[in-house]
C-alpha positions as a printed NumPy array, in Angstrom:
array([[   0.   ,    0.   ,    0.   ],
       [   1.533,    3.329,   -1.103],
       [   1.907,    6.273,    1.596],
       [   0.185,    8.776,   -0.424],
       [  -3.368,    6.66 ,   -0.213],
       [  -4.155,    7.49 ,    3.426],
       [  -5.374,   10.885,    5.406],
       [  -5.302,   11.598,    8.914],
       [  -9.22 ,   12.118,    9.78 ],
       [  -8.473,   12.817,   13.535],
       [  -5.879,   13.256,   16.242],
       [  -6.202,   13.806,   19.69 ],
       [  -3.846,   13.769,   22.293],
       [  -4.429,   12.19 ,   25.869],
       [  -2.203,   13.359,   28.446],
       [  -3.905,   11.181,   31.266],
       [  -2.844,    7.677,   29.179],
       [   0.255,    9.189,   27.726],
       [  -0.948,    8.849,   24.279],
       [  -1.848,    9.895,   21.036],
       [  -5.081,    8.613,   19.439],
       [  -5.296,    8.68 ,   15.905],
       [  -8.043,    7.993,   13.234],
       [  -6.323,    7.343,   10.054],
       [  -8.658,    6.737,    6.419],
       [  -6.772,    4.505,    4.127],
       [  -7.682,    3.39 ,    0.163],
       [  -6.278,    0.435,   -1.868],
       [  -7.274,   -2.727,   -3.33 ],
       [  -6.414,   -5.141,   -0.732],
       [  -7.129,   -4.044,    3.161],
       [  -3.921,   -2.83 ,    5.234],
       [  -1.808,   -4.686,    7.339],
       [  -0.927,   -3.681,   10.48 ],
       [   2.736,   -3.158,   10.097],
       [   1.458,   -0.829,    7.005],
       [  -0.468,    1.286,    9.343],
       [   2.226,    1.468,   11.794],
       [   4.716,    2.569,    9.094],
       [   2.255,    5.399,    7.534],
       [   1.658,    6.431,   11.447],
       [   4.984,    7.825,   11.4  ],
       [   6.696,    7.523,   14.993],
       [   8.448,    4.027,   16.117],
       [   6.895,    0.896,   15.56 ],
       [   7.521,   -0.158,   19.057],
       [   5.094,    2.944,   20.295],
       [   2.002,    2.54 ,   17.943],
       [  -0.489,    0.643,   18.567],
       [  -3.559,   -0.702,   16.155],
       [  -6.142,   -1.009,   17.746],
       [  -8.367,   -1.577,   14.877],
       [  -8.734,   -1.699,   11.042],
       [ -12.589,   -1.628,    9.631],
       [ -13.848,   -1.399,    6.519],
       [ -17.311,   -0.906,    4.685],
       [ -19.025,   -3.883,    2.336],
       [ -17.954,   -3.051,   -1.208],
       [ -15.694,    0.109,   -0.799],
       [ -12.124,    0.466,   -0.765],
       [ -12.139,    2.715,    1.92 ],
       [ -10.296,    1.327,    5.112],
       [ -10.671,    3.09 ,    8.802],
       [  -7.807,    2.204,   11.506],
       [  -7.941,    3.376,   15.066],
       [  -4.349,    3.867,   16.02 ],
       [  -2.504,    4.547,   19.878],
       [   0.731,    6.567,   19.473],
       [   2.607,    6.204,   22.912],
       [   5.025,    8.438,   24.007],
       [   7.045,    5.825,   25.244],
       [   7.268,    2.383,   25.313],
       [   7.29 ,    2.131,   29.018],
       [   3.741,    3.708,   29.36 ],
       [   2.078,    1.41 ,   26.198],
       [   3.376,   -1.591,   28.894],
       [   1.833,    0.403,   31.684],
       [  -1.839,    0.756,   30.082],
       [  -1.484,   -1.696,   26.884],
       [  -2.803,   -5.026,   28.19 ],
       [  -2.454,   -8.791,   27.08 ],
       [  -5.346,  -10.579,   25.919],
       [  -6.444,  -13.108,   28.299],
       [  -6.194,  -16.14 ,   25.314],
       [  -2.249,  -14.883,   24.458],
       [  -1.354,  -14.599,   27.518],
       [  -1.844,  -18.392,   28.638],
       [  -0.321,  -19.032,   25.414],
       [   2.674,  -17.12 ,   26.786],
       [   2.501,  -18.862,   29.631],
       [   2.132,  -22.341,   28.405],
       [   5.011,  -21.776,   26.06 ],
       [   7.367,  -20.458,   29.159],
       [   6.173,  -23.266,   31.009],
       [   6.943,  -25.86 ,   28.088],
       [  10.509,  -24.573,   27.765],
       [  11.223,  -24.41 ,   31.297],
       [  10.598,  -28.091,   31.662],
       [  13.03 ,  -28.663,   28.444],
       [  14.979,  -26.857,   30.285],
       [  15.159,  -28.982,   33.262],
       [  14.76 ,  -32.133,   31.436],
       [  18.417,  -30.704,   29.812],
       [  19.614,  -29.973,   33.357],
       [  18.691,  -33.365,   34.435],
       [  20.363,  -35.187,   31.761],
       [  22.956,  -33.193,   31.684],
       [  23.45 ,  -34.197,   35.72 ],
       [  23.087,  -37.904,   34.872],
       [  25.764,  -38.077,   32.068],
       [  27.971,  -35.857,   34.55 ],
       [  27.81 ,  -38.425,   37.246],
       [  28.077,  -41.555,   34.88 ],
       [  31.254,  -39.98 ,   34.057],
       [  32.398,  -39.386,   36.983],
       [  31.393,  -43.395,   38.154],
       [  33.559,  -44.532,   34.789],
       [  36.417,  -42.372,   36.27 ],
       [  36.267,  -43.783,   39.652],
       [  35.775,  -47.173,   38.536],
       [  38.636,  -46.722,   36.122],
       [  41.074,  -45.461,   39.397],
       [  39.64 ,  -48.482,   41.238],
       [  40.553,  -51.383,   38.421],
       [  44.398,  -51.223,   39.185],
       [  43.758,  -52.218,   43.116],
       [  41.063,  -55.186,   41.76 ],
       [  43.468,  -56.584,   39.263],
       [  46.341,  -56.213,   42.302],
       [  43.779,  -58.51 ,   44.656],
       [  42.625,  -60.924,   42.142],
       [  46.613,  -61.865,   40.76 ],
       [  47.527,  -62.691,   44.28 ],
       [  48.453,  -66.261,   45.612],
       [  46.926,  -66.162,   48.542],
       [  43.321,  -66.468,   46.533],
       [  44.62 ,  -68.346,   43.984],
       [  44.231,  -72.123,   46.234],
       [  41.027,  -70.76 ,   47.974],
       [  39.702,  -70.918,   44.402],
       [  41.256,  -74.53 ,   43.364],
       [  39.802,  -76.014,   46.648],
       [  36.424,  -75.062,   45.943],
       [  36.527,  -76.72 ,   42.14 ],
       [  37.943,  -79.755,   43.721],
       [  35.323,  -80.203,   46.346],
       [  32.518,  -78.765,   43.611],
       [  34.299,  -81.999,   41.208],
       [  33.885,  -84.73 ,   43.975],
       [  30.476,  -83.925,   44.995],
       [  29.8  ,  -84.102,   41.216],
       [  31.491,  -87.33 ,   40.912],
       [  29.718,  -90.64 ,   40.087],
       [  30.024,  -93.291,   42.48 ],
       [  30.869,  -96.353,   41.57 ],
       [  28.746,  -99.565,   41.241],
       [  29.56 , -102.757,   43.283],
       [  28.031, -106.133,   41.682]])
């Protein structure tokens, strides 16, 4: 939509809400978006607000109501959320805070299996060291031979 379709029917400043309230007519083919109507308002994007955009049945003639803040802190202080976007909002915080912990949480776990695979690592030279000695060495041979003779067959007198 070209800049030079559009006139200004009203403006009004309100001091009490920090704001200026504009009524702007606009003509084209196609109806206006809103980032159109915030460029042909003028001032920063961040500061204008659309409140509407109507039209009539079969003209090309396009009304927007428009809120030009002075600043952005006072369109946060009176501009309000719609109740539907906000728990949007807050569903998708809440959905990425629990990624977030899920991450957290994993990230824990693989921390501490490392740290059991370094442990266990240091341990493995003292286990090898017990398992190698003598001493354990005929503990282990007099259990197979006692396991062997229990197992054995006795033998058949005729």
């Amino acid at each position: 939509m070209a800049k030079e379709n559009f006139k200004i029917i009203s403006s009004k400043k309100n001091p009490f809400l920090e704001r200026e309230e504009l009524i702007i007519e606009l003509t084209g083919d196609v109806p206006p978006s809103n980032v159109e109507v915030k460029e042909i308002a003028g001032k920063d994007p961040n500061t204008v607000v659309v409140n509407t955009i109507k039209t009539s049945f079969g003209t090309q003639t396009y009304v927007a109501d428009v809120f030009v803040y002075d600043s952005v802190e006072s369109k946060e202080k009176i501009q309000t959320i719609p109740q539907k976007v906000r728990k949007k909002l807050a569903e998708e915080v809440a959905a990425a805070k629990k990624a977030g912990e899920e991450a957290a949480k994993k990230e824990a776990e693989e921390k501490a299996a490392a740290e059991e695979a370094a442990k266990a690592e240091s341990e493995k030279p003292e286990e090898e060291k017990t398992e190698e000695s003598p001493a354990e060495e005929p503990e282990a041979e007099k259990i197979e031979e006692s396991v062997a003779e229990e197992n054995k067959p006795e033998e058949v007198k005729e």
